[in-house]
DRENMILO-760042 format. One line per 3 residues: number of its first residue (from 1); their letters; for each residue x, y, z of C-alpha. Coordinates in nm, 4 decimals. Layout:
N
NUM = a = X,Y,Z | ...
# end
This chain:
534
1 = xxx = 9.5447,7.7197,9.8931 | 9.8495,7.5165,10.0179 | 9.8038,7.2326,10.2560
4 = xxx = 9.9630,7.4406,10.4923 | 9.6848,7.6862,10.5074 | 9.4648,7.4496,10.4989
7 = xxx = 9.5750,7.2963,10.8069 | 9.5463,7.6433,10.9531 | 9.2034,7.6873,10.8195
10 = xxx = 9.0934,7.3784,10.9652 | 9.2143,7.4524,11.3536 | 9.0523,7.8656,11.3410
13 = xxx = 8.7112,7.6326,11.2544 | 8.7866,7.3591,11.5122 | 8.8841,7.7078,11.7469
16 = xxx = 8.6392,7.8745,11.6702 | 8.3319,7.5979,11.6823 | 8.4496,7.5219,12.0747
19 = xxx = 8.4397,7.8626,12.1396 | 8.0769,7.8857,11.9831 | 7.9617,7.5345,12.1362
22 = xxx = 8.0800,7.7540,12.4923 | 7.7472,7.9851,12.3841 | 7.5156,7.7041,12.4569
25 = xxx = 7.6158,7.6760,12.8170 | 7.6682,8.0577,12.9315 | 7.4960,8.1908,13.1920
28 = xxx = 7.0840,8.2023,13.0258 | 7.0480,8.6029,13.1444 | 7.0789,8.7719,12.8056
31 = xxx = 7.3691,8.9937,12.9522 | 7.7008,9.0779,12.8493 | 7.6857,8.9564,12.4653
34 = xxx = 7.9678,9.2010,12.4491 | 8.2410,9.2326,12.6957 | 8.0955,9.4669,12.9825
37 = xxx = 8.2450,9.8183,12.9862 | 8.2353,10.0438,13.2584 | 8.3834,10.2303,13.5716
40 = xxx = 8.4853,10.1119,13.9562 | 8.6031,10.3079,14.2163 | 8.8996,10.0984,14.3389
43 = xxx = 9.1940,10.1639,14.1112 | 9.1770,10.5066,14.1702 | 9.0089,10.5935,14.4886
46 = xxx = 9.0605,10.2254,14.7025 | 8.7924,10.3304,15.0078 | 8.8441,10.7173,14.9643
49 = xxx = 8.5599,10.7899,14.7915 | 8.1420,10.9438,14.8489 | 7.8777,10.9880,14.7104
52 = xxx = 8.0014,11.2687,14.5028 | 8.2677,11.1155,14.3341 | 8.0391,10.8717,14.1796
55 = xxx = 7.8264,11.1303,14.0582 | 8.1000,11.3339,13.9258 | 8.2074,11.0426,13.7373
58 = xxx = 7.9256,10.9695,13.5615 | 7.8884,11.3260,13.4581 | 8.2429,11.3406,13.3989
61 = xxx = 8.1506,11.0478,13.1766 | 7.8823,11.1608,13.0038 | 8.0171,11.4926,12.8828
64 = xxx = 8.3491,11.2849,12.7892 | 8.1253,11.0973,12.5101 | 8.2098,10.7302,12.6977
67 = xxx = 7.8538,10.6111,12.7319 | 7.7908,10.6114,12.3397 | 8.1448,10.4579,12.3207
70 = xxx = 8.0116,10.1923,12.5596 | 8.1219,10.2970,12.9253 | 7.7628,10.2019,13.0560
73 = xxx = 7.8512,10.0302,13.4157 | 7.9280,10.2448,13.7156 | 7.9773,10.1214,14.0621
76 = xxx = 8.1488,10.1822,14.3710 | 8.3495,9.8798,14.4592 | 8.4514,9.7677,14.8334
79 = xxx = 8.4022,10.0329,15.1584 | 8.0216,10.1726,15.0079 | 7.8691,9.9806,15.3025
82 = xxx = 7.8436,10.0550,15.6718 | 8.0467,9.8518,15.9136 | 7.6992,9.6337,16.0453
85 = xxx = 7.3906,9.5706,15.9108 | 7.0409,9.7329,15.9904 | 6.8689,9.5586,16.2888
88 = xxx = 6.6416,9.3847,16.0607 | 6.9309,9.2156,15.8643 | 6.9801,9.4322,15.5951
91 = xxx = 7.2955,9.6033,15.4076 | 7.2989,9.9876,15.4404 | 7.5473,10.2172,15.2585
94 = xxx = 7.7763,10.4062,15.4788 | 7.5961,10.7184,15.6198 | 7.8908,10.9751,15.5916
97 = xxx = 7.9672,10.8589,15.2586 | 7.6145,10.8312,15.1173 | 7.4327,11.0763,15.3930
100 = xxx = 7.0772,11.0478,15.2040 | 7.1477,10.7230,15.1039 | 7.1888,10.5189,14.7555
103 = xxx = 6.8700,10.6080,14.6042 | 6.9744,10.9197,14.4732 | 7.2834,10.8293,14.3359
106 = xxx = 7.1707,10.5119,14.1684 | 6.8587,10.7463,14.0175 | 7.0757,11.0161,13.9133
109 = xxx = 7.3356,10.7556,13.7541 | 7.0087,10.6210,13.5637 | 6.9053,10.9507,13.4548
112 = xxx = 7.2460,11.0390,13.2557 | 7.1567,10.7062,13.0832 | 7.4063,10.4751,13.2377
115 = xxx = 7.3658,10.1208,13.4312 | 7.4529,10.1149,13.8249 | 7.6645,9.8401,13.9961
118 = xxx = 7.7260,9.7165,14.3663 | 8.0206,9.5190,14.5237 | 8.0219,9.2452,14.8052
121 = xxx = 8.1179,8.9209,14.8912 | 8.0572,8.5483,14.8794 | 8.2123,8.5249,15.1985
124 = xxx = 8.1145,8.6755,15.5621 | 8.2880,8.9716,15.5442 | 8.3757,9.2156,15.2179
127 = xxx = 8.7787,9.1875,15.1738 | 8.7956,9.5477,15.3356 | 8.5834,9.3800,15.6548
130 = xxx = 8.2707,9.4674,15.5729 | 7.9167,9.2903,15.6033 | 7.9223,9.0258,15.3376
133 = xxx = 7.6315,8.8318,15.1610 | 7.7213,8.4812,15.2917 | 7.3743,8.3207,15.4530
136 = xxx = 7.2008,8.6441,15.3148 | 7.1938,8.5760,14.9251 | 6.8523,8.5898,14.8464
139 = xxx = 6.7861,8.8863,15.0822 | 7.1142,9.1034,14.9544 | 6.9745,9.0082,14.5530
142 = xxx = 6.6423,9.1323,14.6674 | 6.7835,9.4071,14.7531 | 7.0353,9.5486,14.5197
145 = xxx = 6.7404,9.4447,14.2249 | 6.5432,9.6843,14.4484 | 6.7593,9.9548,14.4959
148 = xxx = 6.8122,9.9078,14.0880 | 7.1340,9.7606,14.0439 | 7.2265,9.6522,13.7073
151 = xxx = 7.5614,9.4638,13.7304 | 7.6965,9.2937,14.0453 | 8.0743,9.2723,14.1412
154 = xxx = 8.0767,8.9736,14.3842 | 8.4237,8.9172,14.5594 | 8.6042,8.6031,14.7656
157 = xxx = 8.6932,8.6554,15.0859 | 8.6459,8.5493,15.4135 | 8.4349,8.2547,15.2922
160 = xxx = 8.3713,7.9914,15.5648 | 8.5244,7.6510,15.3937 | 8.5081,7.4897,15.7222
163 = xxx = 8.1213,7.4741,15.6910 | 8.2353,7.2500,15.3841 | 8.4057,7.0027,15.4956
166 = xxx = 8.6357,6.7502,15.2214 | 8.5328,7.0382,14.9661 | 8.8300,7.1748,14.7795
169 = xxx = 8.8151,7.5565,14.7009 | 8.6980,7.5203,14.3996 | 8.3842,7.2866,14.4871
172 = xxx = 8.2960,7.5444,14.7588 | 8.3184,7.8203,14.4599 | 8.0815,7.6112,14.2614
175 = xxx = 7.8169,7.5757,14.4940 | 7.8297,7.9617,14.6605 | 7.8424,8.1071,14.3076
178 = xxx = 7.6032,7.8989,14.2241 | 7.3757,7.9922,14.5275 | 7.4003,8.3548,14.4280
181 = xxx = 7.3251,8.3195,14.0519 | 7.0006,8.1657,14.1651 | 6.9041,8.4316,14.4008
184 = xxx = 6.9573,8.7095,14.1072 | 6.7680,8.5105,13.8482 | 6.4329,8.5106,14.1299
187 = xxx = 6.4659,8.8538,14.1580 | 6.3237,8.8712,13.8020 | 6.5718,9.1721,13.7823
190 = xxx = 6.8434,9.1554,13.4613 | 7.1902,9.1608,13.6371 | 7.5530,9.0886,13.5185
193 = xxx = 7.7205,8.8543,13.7163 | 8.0878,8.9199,13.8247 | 8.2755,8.6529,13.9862
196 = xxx = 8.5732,8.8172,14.1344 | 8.8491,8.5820,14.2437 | 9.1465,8.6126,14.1384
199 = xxx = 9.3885,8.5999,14.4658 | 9.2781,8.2371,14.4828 | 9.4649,7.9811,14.2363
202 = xxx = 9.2628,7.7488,14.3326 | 8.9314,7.8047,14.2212 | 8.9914,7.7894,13.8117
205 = xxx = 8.6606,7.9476,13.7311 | 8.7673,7.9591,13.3326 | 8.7206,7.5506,13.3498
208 = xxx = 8.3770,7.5774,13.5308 | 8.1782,7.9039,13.5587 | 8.0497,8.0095,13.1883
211 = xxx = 7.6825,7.8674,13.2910 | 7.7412,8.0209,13.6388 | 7.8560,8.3913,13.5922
214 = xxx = 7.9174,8.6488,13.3107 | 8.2729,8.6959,13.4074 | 8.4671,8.5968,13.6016
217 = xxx = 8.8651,8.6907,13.7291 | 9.1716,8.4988,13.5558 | 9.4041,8.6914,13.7590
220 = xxx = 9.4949,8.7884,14.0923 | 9.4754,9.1830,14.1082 | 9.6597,9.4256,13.8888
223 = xxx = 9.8685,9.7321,13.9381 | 9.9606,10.0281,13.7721 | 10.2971,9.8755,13.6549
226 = xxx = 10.4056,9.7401,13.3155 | 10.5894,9.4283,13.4359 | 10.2453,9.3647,13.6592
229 = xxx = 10.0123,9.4469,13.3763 | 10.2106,9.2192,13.1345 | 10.1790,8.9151,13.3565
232 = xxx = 9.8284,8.9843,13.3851 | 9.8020,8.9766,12.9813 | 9.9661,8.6613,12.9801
235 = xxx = 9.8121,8.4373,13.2029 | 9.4477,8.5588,13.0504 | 9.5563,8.5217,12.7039
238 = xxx = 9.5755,8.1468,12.8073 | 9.2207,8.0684,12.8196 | 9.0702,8.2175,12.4691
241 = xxx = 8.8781,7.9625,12.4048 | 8.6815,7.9701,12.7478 | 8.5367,8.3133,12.6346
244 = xxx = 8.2548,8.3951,12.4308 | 7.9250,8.6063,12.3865 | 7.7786,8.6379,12.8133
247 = xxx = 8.0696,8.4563,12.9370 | 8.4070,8.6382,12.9784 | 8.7892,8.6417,13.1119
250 = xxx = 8.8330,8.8951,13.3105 | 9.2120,8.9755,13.3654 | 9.0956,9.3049,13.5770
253 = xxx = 9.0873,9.6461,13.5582 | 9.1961,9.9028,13.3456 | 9.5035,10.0851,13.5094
256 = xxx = 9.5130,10.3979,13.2165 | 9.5672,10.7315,13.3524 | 9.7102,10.6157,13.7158
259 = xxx = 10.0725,10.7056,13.6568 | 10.2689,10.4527,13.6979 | 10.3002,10.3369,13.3347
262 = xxx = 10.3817,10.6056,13.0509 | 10.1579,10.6703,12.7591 | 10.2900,10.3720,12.5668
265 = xxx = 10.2257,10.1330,12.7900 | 9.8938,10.2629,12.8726 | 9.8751,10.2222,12.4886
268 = xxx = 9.9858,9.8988,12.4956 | 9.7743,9.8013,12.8160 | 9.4196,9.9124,12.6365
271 = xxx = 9.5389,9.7516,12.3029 | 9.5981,9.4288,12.5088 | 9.2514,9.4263,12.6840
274 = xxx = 9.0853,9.5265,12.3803 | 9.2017,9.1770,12.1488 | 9.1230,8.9963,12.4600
277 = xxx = 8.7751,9.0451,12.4460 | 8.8491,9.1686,12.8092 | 8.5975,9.3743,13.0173
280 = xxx = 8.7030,9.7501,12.9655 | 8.6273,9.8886,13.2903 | 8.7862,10.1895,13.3305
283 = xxx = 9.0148,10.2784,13.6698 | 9.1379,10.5827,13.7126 | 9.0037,10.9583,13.8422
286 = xxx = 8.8316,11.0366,13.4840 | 8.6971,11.3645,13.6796 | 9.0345,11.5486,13.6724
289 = xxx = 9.1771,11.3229,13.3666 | 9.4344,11.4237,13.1242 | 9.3414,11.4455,12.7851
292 = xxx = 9.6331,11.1800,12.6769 | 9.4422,10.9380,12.8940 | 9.0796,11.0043,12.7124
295 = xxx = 9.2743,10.9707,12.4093 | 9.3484,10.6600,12.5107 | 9.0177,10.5074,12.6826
298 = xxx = 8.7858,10.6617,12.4192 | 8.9711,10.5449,12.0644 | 8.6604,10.4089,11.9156
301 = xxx = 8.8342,10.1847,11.6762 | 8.9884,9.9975,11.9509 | 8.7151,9.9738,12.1324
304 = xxx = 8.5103,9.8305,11.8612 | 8.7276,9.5376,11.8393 | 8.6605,9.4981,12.2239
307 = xxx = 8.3252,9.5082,12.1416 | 8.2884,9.2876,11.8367 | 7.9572,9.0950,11.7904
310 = xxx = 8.1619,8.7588,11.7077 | 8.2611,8.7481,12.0580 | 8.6366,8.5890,11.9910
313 = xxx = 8.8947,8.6820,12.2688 | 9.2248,8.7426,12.0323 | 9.5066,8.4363,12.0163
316 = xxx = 9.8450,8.4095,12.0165 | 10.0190,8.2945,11.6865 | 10.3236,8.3988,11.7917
319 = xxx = 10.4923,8.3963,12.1305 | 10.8396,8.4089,12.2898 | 11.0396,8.6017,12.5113
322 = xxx = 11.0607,8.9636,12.2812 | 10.7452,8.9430,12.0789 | 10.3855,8.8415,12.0307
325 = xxx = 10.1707,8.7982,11.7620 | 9.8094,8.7793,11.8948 | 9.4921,8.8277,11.6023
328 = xxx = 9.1620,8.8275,11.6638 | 8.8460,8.7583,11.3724 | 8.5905,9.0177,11.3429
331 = xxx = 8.1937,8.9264,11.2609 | 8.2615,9.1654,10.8957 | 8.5383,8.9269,10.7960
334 = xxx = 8.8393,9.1635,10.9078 | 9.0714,9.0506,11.1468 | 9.2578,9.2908,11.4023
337 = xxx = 9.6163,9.1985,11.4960 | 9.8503,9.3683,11.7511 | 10.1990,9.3329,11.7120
340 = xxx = 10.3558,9.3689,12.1076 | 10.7125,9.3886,12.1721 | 10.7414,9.2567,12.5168
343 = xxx = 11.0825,9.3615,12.5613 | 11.2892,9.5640,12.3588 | 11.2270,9.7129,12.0270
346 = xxx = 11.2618,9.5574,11.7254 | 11.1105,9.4955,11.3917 | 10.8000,9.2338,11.3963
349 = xxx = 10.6777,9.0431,11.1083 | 10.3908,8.8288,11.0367 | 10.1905,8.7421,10.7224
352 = xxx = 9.8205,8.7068,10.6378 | 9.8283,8.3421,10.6454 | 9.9480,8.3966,11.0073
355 = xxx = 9.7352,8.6339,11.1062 | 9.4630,8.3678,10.9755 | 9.3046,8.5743,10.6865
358 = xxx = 9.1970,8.4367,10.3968 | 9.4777,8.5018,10.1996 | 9.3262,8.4654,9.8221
361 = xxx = 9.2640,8.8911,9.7486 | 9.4857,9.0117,9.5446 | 9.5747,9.3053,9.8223
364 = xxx = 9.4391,9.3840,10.1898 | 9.4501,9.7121,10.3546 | 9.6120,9.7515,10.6885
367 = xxx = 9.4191,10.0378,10.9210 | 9.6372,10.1573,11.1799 | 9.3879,10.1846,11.4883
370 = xxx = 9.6294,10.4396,11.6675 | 9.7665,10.6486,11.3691 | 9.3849,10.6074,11.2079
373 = xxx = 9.6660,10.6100,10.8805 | 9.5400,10.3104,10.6190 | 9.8172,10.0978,10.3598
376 = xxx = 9.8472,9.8453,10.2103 | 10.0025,9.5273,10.2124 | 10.0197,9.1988,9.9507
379 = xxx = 10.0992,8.8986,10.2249 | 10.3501,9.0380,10.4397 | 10.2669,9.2539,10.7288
382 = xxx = 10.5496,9.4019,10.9867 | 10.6492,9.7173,11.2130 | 10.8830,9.8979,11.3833
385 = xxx = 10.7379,9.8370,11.7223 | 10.9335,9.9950,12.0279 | 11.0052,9.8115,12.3476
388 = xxx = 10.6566,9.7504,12.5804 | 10.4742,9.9273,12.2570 | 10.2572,9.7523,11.9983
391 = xxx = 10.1045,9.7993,11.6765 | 9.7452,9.7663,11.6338 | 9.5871,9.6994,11.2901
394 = xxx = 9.2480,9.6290,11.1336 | 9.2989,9.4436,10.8114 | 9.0417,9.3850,10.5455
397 = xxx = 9.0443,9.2773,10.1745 | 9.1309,9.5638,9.9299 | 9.2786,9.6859,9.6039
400 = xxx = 9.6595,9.8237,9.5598 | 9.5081,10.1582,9.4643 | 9.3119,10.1766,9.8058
403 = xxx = 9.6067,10.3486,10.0257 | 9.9692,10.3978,9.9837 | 10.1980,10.0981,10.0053
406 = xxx = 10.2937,9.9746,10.3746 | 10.6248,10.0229,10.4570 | 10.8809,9.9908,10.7769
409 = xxx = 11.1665,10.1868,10.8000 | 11.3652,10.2225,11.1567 | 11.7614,10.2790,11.2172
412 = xxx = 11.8543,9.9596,11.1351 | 12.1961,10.0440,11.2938 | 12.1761,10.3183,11.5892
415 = xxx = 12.4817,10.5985,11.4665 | 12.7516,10.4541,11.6702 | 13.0633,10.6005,11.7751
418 = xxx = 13.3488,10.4857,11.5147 | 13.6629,10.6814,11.6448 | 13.6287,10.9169,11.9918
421 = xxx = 13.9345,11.0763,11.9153 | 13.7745,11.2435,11.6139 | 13.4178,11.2045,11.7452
424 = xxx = 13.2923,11.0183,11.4467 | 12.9579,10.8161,11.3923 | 12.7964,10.5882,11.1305
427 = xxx = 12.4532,10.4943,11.1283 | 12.2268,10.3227,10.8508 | 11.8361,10.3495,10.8205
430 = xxx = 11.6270,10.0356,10.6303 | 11.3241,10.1018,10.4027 | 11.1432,9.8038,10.3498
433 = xxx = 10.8310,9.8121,10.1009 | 10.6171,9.5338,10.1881 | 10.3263,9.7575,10.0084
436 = xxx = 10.1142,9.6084,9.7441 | 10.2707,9.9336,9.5026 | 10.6065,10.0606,9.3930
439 = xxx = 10.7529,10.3115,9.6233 | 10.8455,10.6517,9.3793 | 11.0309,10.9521,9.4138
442 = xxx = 11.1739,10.8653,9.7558 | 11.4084,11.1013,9.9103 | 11.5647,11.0721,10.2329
445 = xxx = 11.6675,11.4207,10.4251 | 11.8793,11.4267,10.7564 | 11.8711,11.6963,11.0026
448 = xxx = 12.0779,11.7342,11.2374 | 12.2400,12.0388,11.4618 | 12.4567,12.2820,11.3060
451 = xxx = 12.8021,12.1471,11.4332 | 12.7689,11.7898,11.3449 | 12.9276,11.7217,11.0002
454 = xxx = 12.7217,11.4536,10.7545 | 12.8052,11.2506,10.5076 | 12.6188,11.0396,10.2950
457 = xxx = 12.7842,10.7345,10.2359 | 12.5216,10.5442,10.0139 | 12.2624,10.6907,9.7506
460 = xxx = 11.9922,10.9500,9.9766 | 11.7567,10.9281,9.6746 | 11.5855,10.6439,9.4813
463 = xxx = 11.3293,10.6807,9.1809 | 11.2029,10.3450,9.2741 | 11.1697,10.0976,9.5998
466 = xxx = 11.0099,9.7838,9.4157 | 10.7401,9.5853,9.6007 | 10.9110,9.3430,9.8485
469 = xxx = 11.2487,9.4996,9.8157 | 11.4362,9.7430,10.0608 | 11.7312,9.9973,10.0484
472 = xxx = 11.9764,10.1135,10.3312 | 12.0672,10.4436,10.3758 | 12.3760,10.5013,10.5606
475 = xxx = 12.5741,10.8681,10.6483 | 12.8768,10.9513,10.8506 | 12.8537,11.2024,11.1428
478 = xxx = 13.0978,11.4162,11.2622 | 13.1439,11.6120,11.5672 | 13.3752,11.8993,11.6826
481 = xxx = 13.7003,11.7154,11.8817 | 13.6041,11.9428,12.1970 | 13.2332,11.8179,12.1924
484 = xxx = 13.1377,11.8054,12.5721 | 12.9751,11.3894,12.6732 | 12.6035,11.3957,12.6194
487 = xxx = 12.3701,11.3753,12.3047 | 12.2568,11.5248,11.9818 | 11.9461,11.4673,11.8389
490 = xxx = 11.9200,11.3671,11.4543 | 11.6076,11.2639,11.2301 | 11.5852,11.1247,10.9065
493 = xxx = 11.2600,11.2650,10.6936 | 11.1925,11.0200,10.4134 | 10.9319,11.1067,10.1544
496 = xxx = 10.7917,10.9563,9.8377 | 10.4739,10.9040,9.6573 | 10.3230,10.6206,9.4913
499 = xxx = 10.1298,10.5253,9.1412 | 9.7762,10.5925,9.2956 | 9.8755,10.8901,9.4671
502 = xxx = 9.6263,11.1581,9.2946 | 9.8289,11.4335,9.1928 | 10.1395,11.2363,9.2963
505 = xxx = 10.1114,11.3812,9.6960 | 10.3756,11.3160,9.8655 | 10.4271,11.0947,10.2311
508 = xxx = 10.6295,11.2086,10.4601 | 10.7581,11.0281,10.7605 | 11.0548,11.1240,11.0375
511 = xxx = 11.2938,10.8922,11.2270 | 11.4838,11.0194,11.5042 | 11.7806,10.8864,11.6749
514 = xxx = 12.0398,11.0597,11.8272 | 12.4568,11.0658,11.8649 | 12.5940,11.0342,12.1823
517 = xxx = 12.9309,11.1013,12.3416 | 12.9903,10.9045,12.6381 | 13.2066,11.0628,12.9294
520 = xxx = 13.4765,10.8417,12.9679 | 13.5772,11.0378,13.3354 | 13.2440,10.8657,13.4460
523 = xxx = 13.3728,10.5148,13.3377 | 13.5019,10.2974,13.6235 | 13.7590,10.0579,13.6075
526 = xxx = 13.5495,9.7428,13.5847 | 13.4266,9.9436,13.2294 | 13.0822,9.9990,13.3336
529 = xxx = 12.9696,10.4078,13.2253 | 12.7379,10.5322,13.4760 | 12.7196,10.7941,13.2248
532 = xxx = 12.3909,10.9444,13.0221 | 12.3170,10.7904,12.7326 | 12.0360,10.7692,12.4440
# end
């Protein structure tokens, strides 16, 4: 091993023994070895929910496979309450939302098998201005470990700093959260601990709270929006090593299946939380969701890097504007890495060094977590990742004769228009093979509509792609003169097999780009088309 790598070798161990010496100061309950997984009402519903929709959820749930996959924590978060307490001092749920009550919810959520939560507040008053716990602790944790309550979302607002005088926000944090993980350990009732903070900058709970609660918020809320959900991503990613088995960075709720992000970056959202080690509580109406969303929120292989043993929120090895790198060791020895292209699209690359696997195998197989499609690789590792996608991989040790060889091919120039005149394109596709096998029999096919002319301007076939080598595969397009603006869709199908490949099967992947003809009527005189395009 060079001295390079073992440099590298040397900080994952220094990482990874901080991050272990965290365990002996988490919070004592037992709880939460695994980031918590669940559901909470406020993503989807805000206040506009009853007793009902609970109950639909976690039958909804249930039939939807999620508590074997995990889901186990359902609660209602802020509005569940009535606007006062009872006349003897005590929270009650609000009677037209919960007419007999919680009892029967919380019991029926039990009886499906799941775990039930509550919300409120450190402070006076819940954020939505109801009753809060504040000079009530060990009455409302007496309480909620009577009614059964399993897992305890406890908020920060309308706390009373001016009963703490010359105490910064973050001293008056210490001592309220504090106060309330004492009154849940006398109940003598096992209940995860939820610090939720996040409008509040000041109170840094990452640098204090891992012997105080079992997460607690790095963020300030999210929202169903990429450039919001990407933010959120990066300021938790900061704080890896704060995170551990009972003690966890919360960067907030899941936002899949809300509509305000498409499928890829709900993709990319869930892959993100997932390498975190971030709490996967799910947000959105999972009664009436599409099946592209449970797709998404019940991929088991992603969720089982969530929910690794180890306890390792994923790193960044590679960061800038476009692209990040960010791996994460597993307790079997595997390491999962997501490739995210923040911005646009573009080809990523990384290497097992990198990626911080022991790199002395003679191959290692890369698993494709959203594909489920397995390759292999020798020390290289890249993809084709689209803009706000990623690529998500389990890698483990292997053989070359374990799956076909890994490979990236993309349109390594978009067909772009040469003469518009004679409507005429060129475009060029890339095949690396970064496999740990030659690359046989490949053949590269191009279909396109009927009135677009092709020509192949380099070799469409090859009888061999070496290991670590590439070939370009370029054509000429041609369109009729009175082609109207707009586009044309074309796709390249390459195929080849490999020397493992039993009977020589073939692989078969398409590429699809497209030709476009701008409308030059549309372009104004500054040069700016306000026309369609690709």
């Amino acid at each position: 091993m060079t001295n390079i790598a073992n440099f590298k070798y040397t900080l994952l161990f220094t990482w990874l023994t901080c991050s272990l010496l965290c365990v002996c100061v988490a919070l004592d309950n037992g709880l939460a070895r695994t980031p918590p997984m669940g559901y909470d009402t406020w993503n989807a519903y805000h206040c506009n929910y009853d007793a009902a929709t609970l109950m639909g959820t976690a039958k909804a749930m249930k039939e939807a496979g999620m508590l074997e996959l995990g889901y186990e924590y359902i609660y209602p978060d802020d509005c569940w309450l009535a606007p006062e307490r009872t006349a003897d001092g005590k929270l009650q749920p609000n009677p037209y939302k919960f007419p007999y009550g919680l009892k029967p919810v919380i019991d029926y959520i039990h009886s499906l098998g799941f775990k039930f939560g509550i919300y409120n507040c450190a402070g006076t008053r819940t954020c939505a201005g109801f009753p809060g716990c504040y000079g009530h602790y060990d009455e409302c944790a007496q309480q909620f470990a009577e009614w059964g309550v399993d897992y305890i979302k406890f908020d920060w607002c309308n706390v009373p700093f001016a009963d703490y005088p010359g105490l910064n926000h973050k001293e008056v944090a210490k001592i309220l959260y504090s106060e309330f993980r004492d009154a849940l350990n006398r109940t003598g009732r096992p209940i995860v601990f939820s610090m939720c903070n996040g409008w509040d900058p000041d109170v840094r709970p990452w640098e204090w709270a891992s012997d105080v609660s079992n997460l607690w918020r790095t963020t300030m809320d999210i929202a169903d929006n990429y450039d919001v959900m990407r933010d959120r991503y990066e300021q938790n990613i900061l704080h890896g090593d704060k995170a551990g088995p009972g003690h966890w960075n919360n960067p907030d709720m899941l936002e899949v299946g809300n509509g305000g992000m498409t499928t890829t970056e709900y993709i990319t959202h869930f892959s993100l939380w997932s390498i975190m080690a971030a709490p996967l509580v799910i947000g959105t109406n999972v009664i009436n969701m599409s099946e592209t969303t449970k797709y998404i929120l019940t991929n088991k292989e992603v969720i089982d890097v969530n929910q690794d043993s180890l306890g390792i929120q994923g790193f960044r090895v590679k960061h800038d504007i476009a692209q990040d790198i960010i791996t994460k060791p597993l307790s079997d020895g595997d390491v999962a890495v997501v490739l995210f292209s923040a911005n646009g699209g573009g080809v990523i690359n990384t290497t097992i060094d990198e990626v911080f696997m022991d790199p002395s195998y003679p191959a290692y197989v890369l698993r494709d977590l959203w594909s489920h499609n397995e390759t292999t690789v020798l020390k290289k590792i890249a993809a084709y990742v689209d803009a706000h996608a990623v690529a998500m991989y389990r890698i483990r040790p292997g053989k070359p004769s374990d799956a076909p060889p890994h490979h990236v091919i993309y349109w390594d120039s978009n067909p772009a228009l040469v003469s518009y005149a004679e409507k005429n394109f060129t475009g060029g596709l890339r095949i690396e093979n970064l496999g740990a096998s030659d690359m046989l029999d490949v053949q590269v096919d191009l279909e396109a509509p009927s009135d677009v002319e092709v020509t192949p301007l380099t070799k469409t076939k090859f009888p061999i792609i070496y290991m670590d080598s590439e070939e370009v595969v370029a054509w000429n397009f041609k369109l009729p003169n009175n082609t109207s603006p707009g586009s044309k869709s074309i796709t390249a199908v390459v195929s080849f097999t490999y020397p493992y490949s039993s009977s020589r099967e073939r692989i078969s992947h398409s590429y699809g780009s497209s030709l476009t003809v701008p409308d030059l009527e549309a372009l104004g005189k500054d040069g700016v088309c306000s026309c369609s395009s690709s």
